[in-house]
N, C-alpha and C positions, 0 to 999 in steps of 0.2 A: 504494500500500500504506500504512494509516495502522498496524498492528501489528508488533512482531518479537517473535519469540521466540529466544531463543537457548540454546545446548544443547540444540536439538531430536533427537529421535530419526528415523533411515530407517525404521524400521519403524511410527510414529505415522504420519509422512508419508502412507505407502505405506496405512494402513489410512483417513486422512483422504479420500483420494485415490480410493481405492476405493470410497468412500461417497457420494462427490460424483459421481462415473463411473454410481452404477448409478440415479438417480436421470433421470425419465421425465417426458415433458410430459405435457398430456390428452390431445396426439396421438401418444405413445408413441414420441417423438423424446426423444433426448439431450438432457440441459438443461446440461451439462458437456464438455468434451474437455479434455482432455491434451495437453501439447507438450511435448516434450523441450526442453532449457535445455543450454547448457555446464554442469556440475558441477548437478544437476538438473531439475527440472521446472515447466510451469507449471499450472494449471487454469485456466482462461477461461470464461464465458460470456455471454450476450446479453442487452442490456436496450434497449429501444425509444428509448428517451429519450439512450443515451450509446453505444449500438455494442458493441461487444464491449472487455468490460473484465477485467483478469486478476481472479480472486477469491483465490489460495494460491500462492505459490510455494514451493518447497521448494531448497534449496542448500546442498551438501556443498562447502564451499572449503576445501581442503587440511587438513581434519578437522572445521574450525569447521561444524559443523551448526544451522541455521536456518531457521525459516517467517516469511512472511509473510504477513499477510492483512490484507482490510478490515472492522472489526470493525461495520461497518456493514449490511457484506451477508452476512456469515457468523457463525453463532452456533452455540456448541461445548458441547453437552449433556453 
């Protein structure tokens, strides 16, 4: 992860999250999944050259609300 945000929102998360979720290859496979986390989630996806690599996490610890992401493979319009 080379970004953090902090004081992030669950419900930015949840709609970044979502967005990344409905996104489709050519062959109309999944280009994103979801994994649950302790306090919570990750989004992951696949690149030929590195394997599968996390692209967002999201993390509620004990209030402290947080993303992270790599602002290399994700760009936030």
């Amino acid at each position: 992860m080379k970004t953090t945000v902090l004081k992030a929102s669950k419900e930015l998360a949840e709609d970044i999250s979502g967005d990344l979720l409905s996104r489709r290859s050519a062959t109309n496979k999944p280009v994103f999944k979801r994994t649950e986390i302790e306090n919570g989630f990750e989004i992951s996806g696949r690149r030929k050259d590195e394997g599968e690599i996390i692209v967002f996490r999201f993390v509620d610890d004990q209030g402290r609300k947080r993303f992270d992401y790599d602002e290399r493979l994700l760009i936030f319009y």
